[in-house]
N, C-alpha and C positions, 0 to 999 in steps of 0.2 A: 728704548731699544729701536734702531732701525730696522723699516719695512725689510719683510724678502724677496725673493724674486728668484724666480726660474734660470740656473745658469748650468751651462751643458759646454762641456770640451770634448772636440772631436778631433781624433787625429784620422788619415787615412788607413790605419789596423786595428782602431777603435772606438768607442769611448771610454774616456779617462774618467770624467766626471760627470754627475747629471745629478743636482740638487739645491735644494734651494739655498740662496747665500745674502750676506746682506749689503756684499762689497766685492769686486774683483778691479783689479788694477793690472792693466794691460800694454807691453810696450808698441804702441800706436806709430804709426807711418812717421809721424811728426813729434814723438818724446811718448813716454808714460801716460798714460788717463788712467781716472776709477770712474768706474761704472755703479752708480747703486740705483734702489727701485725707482721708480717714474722718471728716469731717465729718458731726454728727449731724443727719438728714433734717430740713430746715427749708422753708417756703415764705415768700415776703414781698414786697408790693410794692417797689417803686422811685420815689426822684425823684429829679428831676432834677440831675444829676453829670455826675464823671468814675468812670467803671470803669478799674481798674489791670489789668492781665493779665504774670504773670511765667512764660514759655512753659517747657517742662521745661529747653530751651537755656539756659534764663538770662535773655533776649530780655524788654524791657520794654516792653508795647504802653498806649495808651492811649484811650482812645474816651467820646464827650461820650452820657450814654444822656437821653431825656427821657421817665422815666417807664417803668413796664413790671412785669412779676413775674420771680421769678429761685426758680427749682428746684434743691434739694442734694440729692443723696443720698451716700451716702460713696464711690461711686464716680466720680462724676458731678454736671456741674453745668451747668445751663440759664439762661441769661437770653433774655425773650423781651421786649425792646425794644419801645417804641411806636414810639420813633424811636432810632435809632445813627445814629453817625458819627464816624471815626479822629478824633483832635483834631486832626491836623494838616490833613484835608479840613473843618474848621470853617469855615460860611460865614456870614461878621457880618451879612450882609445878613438870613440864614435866622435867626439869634441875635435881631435887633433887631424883625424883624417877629414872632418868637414872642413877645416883652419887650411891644411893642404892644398884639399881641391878648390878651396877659394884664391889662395894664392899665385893658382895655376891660371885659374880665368883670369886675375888681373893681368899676368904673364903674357898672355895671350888676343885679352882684348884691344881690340881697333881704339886708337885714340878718339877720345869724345865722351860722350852720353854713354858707352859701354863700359869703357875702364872708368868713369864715375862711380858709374852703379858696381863695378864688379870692387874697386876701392870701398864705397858702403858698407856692400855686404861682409868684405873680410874686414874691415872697422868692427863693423857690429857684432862678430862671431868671437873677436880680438876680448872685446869687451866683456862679450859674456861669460867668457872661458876666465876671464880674471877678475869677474864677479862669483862664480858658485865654484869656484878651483882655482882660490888663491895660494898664491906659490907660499 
């Protein structure tokens, strides 16, 4: 059985999660990562996903994060969410008006490094929505 480790999800109107797990997989600035114990201290933003969580039980949780940083240390692991929420409290109405207001900053971003990142983010949103809310 793999080591546990301290792992805690925060959004800013809660905590979602705080217990010990033996694996979380997280969508990182640069693709997916898992995180497990004695993990070597990393910091990295987040976008927009699904985070896996496999509880020391065995117990597989899943939760849509949008954005946010996530702290390792090898005993211990933090995500601190812009927004969370469990996939199965996913709410399409909350999906499709963030898909909106994304579409609107592309709309309206300055060519360059702006409508890059605002392209990204409604990529990423695109994805997620037809990852946990396939048609």
């Amino acid at each position: 059985m793999a080591d546990a480790f301290t792992f805690e999800l925060v959004s800013p109107e809660r905590l979602l999660l705080s217990e010990q797990v033996t694996e979380v997989v997280v969508p990182g600035s640069d693709g997916y990562f898992t995180v497990m114990a004695n993990h070597a201290p990393t910091m990295s933003t987040l976008q927009p996903g699904v985070a896996t969580v496999t509880t020391a039980e065995g117990k597989k949780e899943e939760y849509v994060i949008f954005g946010g940083f996530i702290d390792v240390l090898p005993t211990s692991c933090t995500v601190l969410a812009e927004s969370a929420v469990s996939v199965a409290d996913v709410n399409k109405a909350d999906l499709d008006a963030r898909i909106e207001a994304a579409k609107a900053e592309v709309a309206s971003a300055a060519e360059g490094e702006a409508k890059a990142k605002a392209n990204s983010y409604l990529a990423q949103l695109t994805t997620l929505n037809q990852q946990i809310l396939p048609a």
